[in-house]
N, C-alpha and C positions, 0 to 999 in steps of 0.2 A: 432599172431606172427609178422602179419607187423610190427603193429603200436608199438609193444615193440622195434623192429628193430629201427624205425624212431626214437624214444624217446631215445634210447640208440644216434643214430647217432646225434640228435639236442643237447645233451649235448655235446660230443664230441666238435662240431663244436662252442657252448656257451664258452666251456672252453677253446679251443685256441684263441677264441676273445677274450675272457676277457686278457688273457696271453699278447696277442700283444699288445692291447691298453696300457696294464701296461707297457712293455718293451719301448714302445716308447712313454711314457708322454702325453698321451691321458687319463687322469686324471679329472673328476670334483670334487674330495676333498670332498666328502661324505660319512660321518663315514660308512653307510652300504655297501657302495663301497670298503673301506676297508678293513672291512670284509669280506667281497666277494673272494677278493684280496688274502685275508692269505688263506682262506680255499678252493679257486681253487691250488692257489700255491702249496700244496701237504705238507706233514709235512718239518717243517722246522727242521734244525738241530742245532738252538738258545730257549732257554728259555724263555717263554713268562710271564713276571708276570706282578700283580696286581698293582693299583698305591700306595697301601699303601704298598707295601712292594719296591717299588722304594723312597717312603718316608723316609722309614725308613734304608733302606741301604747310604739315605745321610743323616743324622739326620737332617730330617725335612730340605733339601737344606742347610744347613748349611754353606759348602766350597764351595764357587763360585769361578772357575777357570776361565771364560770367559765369554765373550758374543757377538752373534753376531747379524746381519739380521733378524735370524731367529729362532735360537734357544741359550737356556743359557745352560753352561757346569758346571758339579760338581761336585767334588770327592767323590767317595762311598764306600763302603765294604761291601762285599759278608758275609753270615752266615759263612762262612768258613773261612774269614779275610780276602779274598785276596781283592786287589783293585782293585777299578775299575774309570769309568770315565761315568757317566753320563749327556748324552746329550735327556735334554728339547727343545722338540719343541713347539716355542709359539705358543697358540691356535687363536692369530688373524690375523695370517698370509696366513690363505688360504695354509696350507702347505703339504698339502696329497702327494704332487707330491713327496717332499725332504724325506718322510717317506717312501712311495715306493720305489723310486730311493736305499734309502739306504738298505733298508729289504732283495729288490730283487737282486739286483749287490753284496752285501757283503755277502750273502748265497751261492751265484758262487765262490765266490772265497776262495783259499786256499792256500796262500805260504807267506814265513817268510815277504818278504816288505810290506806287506798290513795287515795293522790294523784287528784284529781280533773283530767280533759282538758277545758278548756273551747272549746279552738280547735284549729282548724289552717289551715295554706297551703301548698298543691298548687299551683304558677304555673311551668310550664316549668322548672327543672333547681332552684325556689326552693321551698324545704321547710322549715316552719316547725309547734312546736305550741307551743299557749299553755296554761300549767297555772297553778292556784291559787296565790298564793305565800305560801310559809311564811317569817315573818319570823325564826326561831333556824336557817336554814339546814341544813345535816347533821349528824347525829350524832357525826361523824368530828370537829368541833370539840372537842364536851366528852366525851368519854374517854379522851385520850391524856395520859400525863403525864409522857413522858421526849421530851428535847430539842424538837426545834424542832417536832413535835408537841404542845408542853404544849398540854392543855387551858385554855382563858380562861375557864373556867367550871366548877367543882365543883356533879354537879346531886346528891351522893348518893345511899347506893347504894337509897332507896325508890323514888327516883322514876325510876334506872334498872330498879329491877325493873319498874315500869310501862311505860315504854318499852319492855324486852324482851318483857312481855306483850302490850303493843300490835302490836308487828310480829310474834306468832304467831298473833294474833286475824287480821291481812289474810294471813298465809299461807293457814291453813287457809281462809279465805274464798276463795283463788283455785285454790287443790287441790278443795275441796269446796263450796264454796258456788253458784258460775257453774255454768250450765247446758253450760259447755265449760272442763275441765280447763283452767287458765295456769300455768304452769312457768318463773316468775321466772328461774332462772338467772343471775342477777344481785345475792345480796342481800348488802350489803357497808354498813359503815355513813356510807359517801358516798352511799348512794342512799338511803337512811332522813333522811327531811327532819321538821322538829321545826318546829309553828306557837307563837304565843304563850305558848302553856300549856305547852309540850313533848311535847305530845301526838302520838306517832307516826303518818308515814306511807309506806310504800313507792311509791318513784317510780322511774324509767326500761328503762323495760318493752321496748326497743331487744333483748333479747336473748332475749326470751321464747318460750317453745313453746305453743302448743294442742293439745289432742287429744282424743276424746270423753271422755267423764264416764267411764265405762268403761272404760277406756283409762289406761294410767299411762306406758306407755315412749315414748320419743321416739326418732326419728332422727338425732344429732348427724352432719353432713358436714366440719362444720371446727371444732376445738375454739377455742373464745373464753371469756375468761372472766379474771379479777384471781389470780392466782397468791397463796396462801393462804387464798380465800374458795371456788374452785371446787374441786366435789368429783372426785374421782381419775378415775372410770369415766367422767369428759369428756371429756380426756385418755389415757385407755388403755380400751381393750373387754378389756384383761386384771384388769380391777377390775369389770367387771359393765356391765349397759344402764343408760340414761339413763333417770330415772324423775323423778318430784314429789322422792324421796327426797335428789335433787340439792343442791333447794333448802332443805330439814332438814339437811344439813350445812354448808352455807353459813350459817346462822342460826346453831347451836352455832357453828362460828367467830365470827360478829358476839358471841355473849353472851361466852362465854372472852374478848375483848377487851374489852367490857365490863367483868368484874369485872375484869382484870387489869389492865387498865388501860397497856396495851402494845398494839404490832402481835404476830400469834402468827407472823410468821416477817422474815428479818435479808433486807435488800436484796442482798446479795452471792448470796441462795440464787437465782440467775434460771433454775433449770432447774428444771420441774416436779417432777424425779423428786427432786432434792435437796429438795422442801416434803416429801412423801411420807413420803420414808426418813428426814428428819433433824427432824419436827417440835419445833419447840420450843413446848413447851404449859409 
């Protein structure tokens, strides 16, 4: 009876390590680590498929919508027609952390600003998730208005004040509303996706932090993040710890571009410390 006690107790204690280390990016990117991963996590409430049926929902990749760092985007459809947007993660990126990140923080969350996860695929070194898709793409199309930036769309400034309201409506829902603190870290207005209506939502959740509800600082180990949209104390412990507060000034940068209707800093600044000292607001 002990030793089933203990065995019972040492899993217990296995499975909220594994949990933690996930939550905060303590990650060596090991497909069986992965795995581990999904199946401590407890069932998910996303569908997990095969790669060939992530194949075949894009005919064969077909529509490339984007690309970034890390992973390529592509339009897809469900057996059922409806759309969707499939995001490939490239296999030689060392990316387990941005497939975690996103699996574990978009399963927490639930309300209309935030991009909804309907799938994913976990297939030996193939990683794939499948999200709703928004037909007016990013925000980053209709606010810019100088050069090869222009906007192809004038949405005025009402209906961006709505959009700006909408993406602090899913902030504060993942600072305070999830039963576990998420710490976007990411919010730039290429990840702010726009459906029909224009109606905001916060997507790519790849760089995100957890941490209890209680809880506001995080651990940053290696600074990542879009040069003009990431806040300072990411990049230097001489500007203060990493908190929610992050993601609050990464948002004031999204709005200041918004009204302005410009980037809020010049491509030639590529050193952190030249956004810093030289802002141009």
């Amino acid at each position: 009876m002990i030793c089933i006690i203990f065995w019972v107790f040492r899993s217990k204690i296995s499975s909220i390590a594994i949990s933690r280390d996930y939550c905060f990016g303590n990650f060596t990117n090991n497909d069986q680590e992965l795995e581990t991963f999904i199946r401590n996590y407890g069932p998910l409430a996303i569908k997990r498929y095969k790669f060939s049926h992530v194949k075949k929902m894009t005919d064969s990749f077909k529509d490339k919508l984007g690309q970034g760092g890390y992973a390529t985007v592509y339009k897809g459809k469900l057996e059922d027609g409806q759309l969707v947007v499939v995001k490939l993660l490239n296999t030689s990126k060392g990316n387990g952390n941005e497939f975690i990140n996103e699996v574990a923080s978009i399963c927490k969350t639930s309300h209309v600003n935030d991009v909804k996860l309907l799938g994913f695929c976990l297939e030996c070194n193939k990683r794939a998730l499948i999200y709703e898709f928004m037909p007016n793409g990013s925000l980053e199309r209709f606010i810019y208005n100088e050069g090869s930036l222009k906007a192809n769309h004038h949405l005025g400034f009402e209906k961006l004040y709505q959009i700006a309201l909408g993406i602090a409506k899913g902030l504060e829902y993942l600072h305070r509303g999830c039963n576990t603190r998420i710490l976007h870290m990411g919010i730039k207005p290429h990840n702010i996706l726009l459906d029909e209506e224009f109606f905001p939502k916060i997507s790519d959740f790849g760089l995100a932090k957890l941490c209890p509800k209680k809880e506001s600082i995080v651990s940053i180990s290696e600074a990542r993040g879009t040069i003009g949209y990431t806040a300072p104390e990411v990049f230097s412990r001489n500007f203060g710890e990493v908190s929610h507060k992050a993601d609050v000034y990464s948002y004031g940068m999204l709005v200041l571009e918004m009204a302005g209707g410009r980037k809020n800093f010049h491509k030639e600044m590529d050193n952190s410390s030249d956004i810093f000292s030289r802002m141009d607001l």
